[in-house]
C-alpha positions as CSV (number, residue, x, y, z in Angstrom):
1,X,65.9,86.4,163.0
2,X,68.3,88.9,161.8
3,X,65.8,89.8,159.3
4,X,63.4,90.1,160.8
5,X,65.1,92.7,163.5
6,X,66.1,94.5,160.0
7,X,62.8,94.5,159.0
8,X,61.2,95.8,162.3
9,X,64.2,98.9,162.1
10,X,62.7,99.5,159.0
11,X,59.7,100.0,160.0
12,X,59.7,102.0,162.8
13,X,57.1,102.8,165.2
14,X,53.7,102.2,163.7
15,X,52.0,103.1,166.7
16,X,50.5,107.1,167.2
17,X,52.5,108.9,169.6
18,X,49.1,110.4,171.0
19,X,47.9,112.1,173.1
20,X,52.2,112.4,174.1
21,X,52.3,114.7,170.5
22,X,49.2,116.4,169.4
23,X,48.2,114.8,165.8
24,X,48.6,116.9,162.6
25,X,45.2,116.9,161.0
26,X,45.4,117.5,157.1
27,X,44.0,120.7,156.1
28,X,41.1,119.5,154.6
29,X,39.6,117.7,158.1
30,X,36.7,119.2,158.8
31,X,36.9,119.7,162.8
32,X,35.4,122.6,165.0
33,X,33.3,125.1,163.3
34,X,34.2,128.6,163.8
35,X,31.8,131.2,164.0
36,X,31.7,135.0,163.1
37,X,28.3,136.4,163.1
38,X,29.9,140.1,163.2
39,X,29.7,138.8,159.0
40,X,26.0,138.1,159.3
41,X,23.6,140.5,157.4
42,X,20.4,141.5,159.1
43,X,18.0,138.8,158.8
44,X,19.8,136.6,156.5
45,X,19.8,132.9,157.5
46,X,21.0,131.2,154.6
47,X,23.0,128.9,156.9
48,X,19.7,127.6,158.8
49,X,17.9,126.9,155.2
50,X,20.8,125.2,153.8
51,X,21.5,123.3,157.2
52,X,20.2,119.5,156.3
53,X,19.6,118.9,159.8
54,X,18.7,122.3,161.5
55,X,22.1,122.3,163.4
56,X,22.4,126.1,162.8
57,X,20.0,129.0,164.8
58,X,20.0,132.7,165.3
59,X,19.5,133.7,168.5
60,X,19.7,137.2,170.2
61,X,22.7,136.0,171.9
62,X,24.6,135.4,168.0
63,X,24.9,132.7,165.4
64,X,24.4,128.8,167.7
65,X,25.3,126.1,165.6
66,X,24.3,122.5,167.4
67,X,27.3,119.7,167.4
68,X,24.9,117.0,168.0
69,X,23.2,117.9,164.5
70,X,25.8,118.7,162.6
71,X,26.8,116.5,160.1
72,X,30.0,118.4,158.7
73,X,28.7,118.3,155.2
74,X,30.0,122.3,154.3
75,X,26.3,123.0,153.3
76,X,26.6,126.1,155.4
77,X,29.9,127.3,154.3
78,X,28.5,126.9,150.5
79,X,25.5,128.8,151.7
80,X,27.2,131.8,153.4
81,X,27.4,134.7,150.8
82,X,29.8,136.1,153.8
83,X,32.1,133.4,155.1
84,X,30.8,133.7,158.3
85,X,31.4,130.0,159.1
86,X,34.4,127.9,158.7
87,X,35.9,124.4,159.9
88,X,39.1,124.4,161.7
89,X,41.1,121.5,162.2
90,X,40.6,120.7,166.0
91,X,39.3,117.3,166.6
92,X,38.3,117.8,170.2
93,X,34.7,117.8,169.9
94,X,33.1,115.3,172.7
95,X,31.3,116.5,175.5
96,X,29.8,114.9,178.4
97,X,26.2,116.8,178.4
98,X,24.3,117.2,175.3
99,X,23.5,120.7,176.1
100,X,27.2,121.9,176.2
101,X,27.1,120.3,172.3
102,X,25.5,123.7,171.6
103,X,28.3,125.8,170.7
104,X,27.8,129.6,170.1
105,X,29.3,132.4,168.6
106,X,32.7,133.8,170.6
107,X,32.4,130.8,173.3
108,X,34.9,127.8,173.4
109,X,33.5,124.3,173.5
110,X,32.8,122.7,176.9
111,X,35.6,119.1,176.8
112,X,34.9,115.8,178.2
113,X,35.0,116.4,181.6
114,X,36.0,113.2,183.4
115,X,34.4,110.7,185.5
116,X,34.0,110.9,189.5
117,X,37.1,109.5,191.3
118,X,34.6,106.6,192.2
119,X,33.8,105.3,188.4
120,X,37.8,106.1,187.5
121,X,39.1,104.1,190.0
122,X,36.5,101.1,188.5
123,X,37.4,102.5,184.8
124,X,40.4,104.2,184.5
125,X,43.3,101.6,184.2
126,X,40.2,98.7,182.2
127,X,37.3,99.6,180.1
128,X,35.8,96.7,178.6
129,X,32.8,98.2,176.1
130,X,30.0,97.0,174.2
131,X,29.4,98.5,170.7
132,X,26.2,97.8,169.2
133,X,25.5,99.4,165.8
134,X,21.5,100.9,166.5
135,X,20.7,101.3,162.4
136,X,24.1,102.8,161.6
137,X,25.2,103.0,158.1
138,X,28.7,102.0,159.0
139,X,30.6,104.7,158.3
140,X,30.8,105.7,162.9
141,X,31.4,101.4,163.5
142,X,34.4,101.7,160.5
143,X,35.8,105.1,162.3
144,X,35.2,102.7,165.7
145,X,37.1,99.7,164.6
146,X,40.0,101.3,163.5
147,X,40.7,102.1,167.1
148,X,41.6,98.6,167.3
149,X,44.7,98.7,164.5
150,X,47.9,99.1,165.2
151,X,47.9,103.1,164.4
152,X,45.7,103.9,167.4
153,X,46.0,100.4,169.1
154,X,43.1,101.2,171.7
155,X,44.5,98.1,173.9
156,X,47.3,100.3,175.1
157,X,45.1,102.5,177.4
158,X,43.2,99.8,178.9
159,X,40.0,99.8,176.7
160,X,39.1,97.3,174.7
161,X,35.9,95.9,172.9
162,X,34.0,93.0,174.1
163,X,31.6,90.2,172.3
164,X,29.1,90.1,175.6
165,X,27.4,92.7,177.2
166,X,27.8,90.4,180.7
167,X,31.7,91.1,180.4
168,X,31.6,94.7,179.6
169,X,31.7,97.9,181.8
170,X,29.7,100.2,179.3
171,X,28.4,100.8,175.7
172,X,29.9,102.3,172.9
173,X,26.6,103.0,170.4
174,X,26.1,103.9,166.9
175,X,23.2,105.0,164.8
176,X,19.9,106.7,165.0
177,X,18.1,103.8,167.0
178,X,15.9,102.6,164.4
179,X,12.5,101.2,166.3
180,X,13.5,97.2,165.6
181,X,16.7,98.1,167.6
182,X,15.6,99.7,170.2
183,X,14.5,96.5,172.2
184,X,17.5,95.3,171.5
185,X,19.9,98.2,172.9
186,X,17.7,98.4,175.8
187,X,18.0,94.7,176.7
188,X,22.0,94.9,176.1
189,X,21.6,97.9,178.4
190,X,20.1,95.9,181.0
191,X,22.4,93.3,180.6
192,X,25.8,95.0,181.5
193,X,26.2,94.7,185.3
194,X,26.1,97.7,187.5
195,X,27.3,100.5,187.4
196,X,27.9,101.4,183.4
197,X,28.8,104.3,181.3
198,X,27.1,104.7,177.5
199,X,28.9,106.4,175.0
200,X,26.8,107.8,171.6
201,X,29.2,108.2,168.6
202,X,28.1,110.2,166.0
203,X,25.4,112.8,164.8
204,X,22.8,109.9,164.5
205,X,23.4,108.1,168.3
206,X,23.4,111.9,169.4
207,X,20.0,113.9,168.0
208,X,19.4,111.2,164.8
209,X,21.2,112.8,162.5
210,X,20.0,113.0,159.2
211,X,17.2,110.7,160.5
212,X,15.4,113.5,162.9
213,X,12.0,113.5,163.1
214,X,11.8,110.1,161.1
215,X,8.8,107.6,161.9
216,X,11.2,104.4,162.3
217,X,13.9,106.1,164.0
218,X,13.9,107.3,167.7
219,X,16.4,110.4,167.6
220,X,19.7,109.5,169.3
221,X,20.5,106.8,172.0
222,X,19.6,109.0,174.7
223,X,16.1,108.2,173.9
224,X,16.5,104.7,175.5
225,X,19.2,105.0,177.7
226,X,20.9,107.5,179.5
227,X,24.3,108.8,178.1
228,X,27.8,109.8,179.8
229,X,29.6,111.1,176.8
230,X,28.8,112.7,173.3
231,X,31.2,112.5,170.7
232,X,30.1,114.1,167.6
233,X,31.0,114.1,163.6
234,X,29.5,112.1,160.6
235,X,31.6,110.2,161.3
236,X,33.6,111.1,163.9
237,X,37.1,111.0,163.2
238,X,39.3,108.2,165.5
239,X,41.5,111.3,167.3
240,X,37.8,112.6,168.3
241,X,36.6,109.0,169.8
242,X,40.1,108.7,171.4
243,X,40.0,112.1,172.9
244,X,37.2,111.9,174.0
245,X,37.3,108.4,176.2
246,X,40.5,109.2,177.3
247,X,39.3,112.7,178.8
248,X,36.2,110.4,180.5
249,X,38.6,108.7,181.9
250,X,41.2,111.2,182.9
251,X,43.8,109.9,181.4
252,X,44.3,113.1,180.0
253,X,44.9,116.3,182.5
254,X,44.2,119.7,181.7
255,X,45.1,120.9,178.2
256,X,45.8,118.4,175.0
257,X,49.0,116.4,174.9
258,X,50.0,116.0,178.4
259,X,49.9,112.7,179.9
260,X,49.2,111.1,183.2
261,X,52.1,109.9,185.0
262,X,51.7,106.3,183.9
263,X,51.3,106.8,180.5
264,X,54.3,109.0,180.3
265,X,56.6,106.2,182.0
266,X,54.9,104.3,179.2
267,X,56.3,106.3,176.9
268,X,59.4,106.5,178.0
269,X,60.0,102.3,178.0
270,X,59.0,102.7,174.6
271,X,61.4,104.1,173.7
272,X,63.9,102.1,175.6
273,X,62.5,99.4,174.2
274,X,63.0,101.1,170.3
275,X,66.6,101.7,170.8
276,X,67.4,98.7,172.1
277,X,65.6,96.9,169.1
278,X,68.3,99.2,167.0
279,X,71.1,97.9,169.5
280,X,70.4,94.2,168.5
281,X,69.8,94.6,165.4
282,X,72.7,96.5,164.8
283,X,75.1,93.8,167.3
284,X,73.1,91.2,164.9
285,X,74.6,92.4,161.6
286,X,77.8,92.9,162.8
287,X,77.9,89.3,164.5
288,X,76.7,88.7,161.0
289,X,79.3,90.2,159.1
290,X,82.1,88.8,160.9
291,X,80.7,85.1,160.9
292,X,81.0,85.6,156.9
293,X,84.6,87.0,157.1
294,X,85.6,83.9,159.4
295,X,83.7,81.6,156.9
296,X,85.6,83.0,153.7
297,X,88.4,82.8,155.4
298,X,88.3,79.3,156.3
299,X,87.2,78.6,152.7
300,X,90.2,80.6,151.5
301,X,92.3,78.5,153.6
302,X,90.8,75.1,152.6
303,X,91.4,76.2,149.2
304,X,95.2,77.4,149.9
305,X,96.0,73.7,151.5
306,X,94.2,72.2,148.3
307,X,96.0,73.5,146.0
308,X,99.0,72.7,147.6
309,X,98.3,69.0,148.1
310,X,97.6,69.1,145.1
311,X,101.1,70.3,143.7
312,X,102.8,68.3,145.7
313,X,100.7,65.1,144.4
314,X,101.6,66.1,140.8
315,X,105.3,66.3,141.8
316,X,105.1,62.8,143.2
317,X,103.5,61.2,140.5
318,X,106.1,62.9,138.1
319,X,109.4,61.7,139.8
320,X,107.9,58.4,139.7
């Protein structure tokens, strides 16, 4: 027992402090574009030809670049003899209409704007979802599952995944909806009871990603059902998934890293709960330690009266 308190010490918290602490995202994540078409030249468009998807678009109002196409690849930046795009490191990407996915130039992304007080007070403090992978290549279900670890531990806010659509309060899809799923997602559709919410993950459940246009494929989950959040990426990262289902749900207020009253309290017996772990482990070792000092020094004194029983039975034996 006492080693495995040691062990847990060690340890530490495994768990993500988020959305408590904003995340540090390594410099290298490739998050929300940033746009400068001041560094456009006159009728250039080398971003829109290089574009896989046809994410970027000049209009007369400046440089558009569409979330739900994008598939982060960095053709554009590659492409752009001016550096007029560039990736920051801000995760926040979802959005709860597909038409505020279209970001442009000089204008800040529309959040997740959350869920009438009706559909929170059914969702808020249990969301039980349905993933089903529509022709996904598994990169949005790996991002998806890893929710579920102990990093992110998705349990702790009250949502969790669920095997049958009869047990689950929405859908969490994936994929471009390739035409011998789409019977499928619609009957799973049909099958969750009344009322729902559908989450798309990812370019392809949003516009079809690389897919677009594509015989066999029907261009993003909205096709078949209707959608209550967007979250977009290829993949998405997990802090964008997270963010965005906890801003459905309002579990977070206005602004990144603040918490709801609850999940501050949460928190906070957290990390009650850490130092007391310390407490006992440290009351365990020293519990420990003295147990040992008693036990030697019983030994030393069984040794001590040995010895002398043991002189005195030589003495007897040499009188005689």
């Amino acid at each position: 027992m006492l080693r495995i308190l040691s062990t847990r010490l060690h340890q530490g918290r495994r768990t993500v402090p988020y959305p408590a602490v904003e995340p540090e995202m390594p410099e290298r994540f490739r998050g929300l574009p940033v746009l400068d078409g001041t560094r456009c030249p006159e009728g250039c468009g080398a971003c829109e030809e290089a574009c896989p998807t046809g994410a970027f678009r000049a209009s007369p109002r400046g440089l558009e670049i569409d979330l739900g196409r994008c598939l982060f690849c960095s053709d554009c930046i590659q492409a752009c003899p001016e550096g007029a795009i560039a990736y920051s490191t801000d995760y926040r990407l979802a959005s709860r209409s597909r038409e505020e996915l279209v970001m442009r130039e000089g204008q800040a992304l529309v959040l997740t704007k959350a869920l009438d007080v009706k559909m929170r007070r059914l969702f808020g403090r249990s969301l039980k979802l349905r993933q089903v992978s529509a022709g996904g290549c598994n990169a949005c279900e790996a991002d998806v599952n890893v929710l579920g670890t102990v990093v992110f531990d998705l349990g702790r806010f009250g949502i969790q995944f669920v095997a049958s659509p009869r047990h689950a309060d929405g859908l969490l899809i994936t994929g471009p909806v390739t035409e011998n799923m789409k019977l499928a997602l619609q009957k799973t559709y049909d099958a969750i009871p009344s009322p729902k919410i559908v989450v798309a993950v990812g370019a392809c459940a949003i516009s079809g990603g690389p897919y677009i246009g594509h015989a066999e494929a029907c261009g993003g989950a909205d096709a078949v059902v209707p959608v209550d959040l967007y979250v977009p990426g290829c993949p998405p990262h997990p802090y964008t998934i997270l963010d965005g289902l906890l801003r459905l749900l309002g579990r977070i207020e206005n602004g990144a890293g603040k918490m709801a009253w609850a999940e501050r309290m949460r928190a906070a017996a957290l990390e009650v709960g850490e130092a007391n772990i310390r407490e006992n482990t440290q009351a365990g070792v020293r519990r420990a330690d003295q147990a040992a000092r008693y036990l030697r020094g019983v030994g030393d004194a069984k040794e001590d009266a040995w010895d002398v029983a043991t002189d005195e039975a030589l003495s007897t034996d040499g009188a005689h």
